[in-house]
N, C-alpha and C positions, 0 to 999 in steps of 0.2 A: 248175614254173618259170612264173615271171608274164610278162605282152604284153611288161615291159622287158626281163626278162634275154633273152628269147627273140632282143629284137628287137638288144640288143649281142652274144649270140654271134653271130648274124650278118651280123656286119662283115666285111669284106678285114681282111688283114692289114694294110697300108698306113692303112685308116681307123684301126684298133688304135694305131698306131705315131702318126699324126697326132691321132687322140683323147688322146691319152698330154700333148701336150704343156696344161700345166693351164688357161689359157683356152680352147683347143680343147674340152677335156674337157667342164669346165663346160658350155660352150654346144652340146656334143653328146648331153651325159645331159639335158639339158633340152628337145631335140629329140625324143631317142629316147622320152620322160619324153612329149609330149602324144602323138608320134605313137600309142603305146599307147593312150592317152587317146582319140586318134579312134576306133581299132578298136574300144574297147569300145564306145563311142557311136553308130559303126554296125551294130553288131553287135545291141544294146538296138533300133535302130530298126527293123531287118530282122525283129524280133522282133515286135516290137508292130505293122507294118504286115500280120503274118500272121492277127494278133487283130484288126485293124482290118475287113482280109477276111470274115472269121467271124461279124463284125457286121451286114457287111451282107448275108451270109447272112439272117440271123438277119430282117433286113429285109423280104428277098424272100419267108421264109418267113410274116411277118405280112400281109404286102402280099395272096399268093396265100393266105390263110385267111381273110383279108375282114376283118382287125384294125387296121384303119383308124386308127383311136383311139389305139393303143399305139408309132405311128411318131413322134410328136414327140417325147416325150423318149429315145426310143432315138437317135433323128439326133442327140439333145443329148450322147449318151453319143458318138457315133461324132466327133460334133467333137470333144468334149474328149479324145477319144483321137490324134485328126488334129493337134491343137496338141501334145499331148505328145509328137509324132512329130516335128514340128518343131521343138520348143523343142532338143530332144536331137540333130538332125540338125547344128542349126548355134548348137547351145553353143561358147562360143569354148574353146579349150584354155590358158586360162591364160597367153597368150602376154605375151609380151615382146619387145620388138625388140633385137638385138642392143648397139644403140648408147642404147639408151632410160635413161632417166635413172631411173626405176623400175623394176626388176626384177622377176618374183617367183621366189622362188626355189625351189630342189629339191625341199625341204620341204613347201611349200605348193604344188607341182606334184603330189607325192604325195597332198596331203590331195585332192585334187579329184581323183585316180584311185580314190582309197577311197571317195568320195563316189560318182564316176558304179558304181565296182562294186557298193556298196551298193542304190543305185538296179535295179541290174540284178537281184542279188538278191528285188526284190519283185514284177519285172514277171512269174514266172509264178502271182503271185495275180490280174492281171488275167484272167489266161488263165483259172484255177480259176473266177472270177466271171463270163468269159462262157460257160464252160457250164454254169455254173449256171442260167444266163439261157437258155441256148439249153432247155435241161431243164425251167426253166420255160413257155416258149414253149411246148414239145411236150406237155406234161402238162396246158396250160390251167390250171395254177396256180400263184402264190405270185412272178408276173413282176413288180409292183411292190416287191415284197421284194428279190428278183435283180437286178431294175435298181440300184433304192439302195445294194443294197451294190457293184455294180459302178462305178456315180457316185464312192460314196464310199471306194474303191480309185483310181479314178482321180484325186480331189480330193488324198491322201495322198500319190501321185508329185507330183501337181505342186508341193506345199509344201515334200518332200522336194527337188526341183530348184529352187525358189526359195534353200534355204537355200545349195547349189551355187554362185551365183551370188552368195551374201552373203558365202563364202570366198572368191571371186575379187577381188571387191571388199575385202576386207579382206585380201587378199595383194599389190596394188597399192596400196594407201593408205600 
């Protein structure tokens, strides 16, 4: 059972009966429709702010081995992790105002849950890439390889949540 049906079984009966009548409906499954939408999106951020952690492990561990040199592009890695942390915390949910002259609709509410669940699907290769990186840290080898490809894991969410944002936009237009 997915975040929505979870989230209409548990209605009152009275909401059931009030949902029922059909602009009620509509404008209740398109509620119930982002609110899912947010959970997975804090859900995704709660995630990646634990990988954010790990990094600056990862940090303290260069710092105290006297690897001086290798903290600028890791801080580079921890911002673009820190932005993608933001971008997903306060993605907007597709909204629409009740009275707004544009809609978007159920449809296109669903495609942007498919989308942030997709997203969510890749963020535990971030995780695989930071211990890759932590692995290389510890071994003294192969840390600009694990960086890169950790960069470039995180460059891929972010194009993947640009495109997020180009359905939003082309569900309001």
């Amino acid at each position: 059972m997915n975040l929505f049906d979870k989230a209409k079984a548990g209605m009152s009966s009275i909401e059931r009966t009030v949902s029922g009548l059909p602009v009620i409906r509509d404008y209740r499954e398109k509620e119930l429709r982002r609110a899912a939408d947010r959970r997975i999106r804090q859900k995704m951020a709660r995630r990646l702010e634990s990988y954010r952690r790990k990094l600056t492990t990862i940090q303290r561990d260069l710092v105290s081995a006297g690897q001086l040199r290798s903290l600028p592009e890791l801080e580079r890695a921890v911002g673009r992790l820190q932005l993608l942390i933001d971008r997903i915390k306060t993605a907007a949910s597709g909204y629409s105002g009740f009275f707004d002259a544009e809609r978007v609709r159920e449809d296109e509410l669903q495609q942007i849950i498919n989308f942030d669940t997709a997203i969510g699907e890749k963020i535990p290769e971030i995780n695989e890439a930071i211990n890759a990186l932590n692995q290389a840290v510890q071994s003294g080898e192969g840390y600009n390889e694990a960086l890169d490809a950790l960069m470039n894991k995180l460059a891929e969410l972010h194009e993947q949540f640009d495109k997020r944002q180009d359905a939003i936009n082309a569900a309001t237009e």
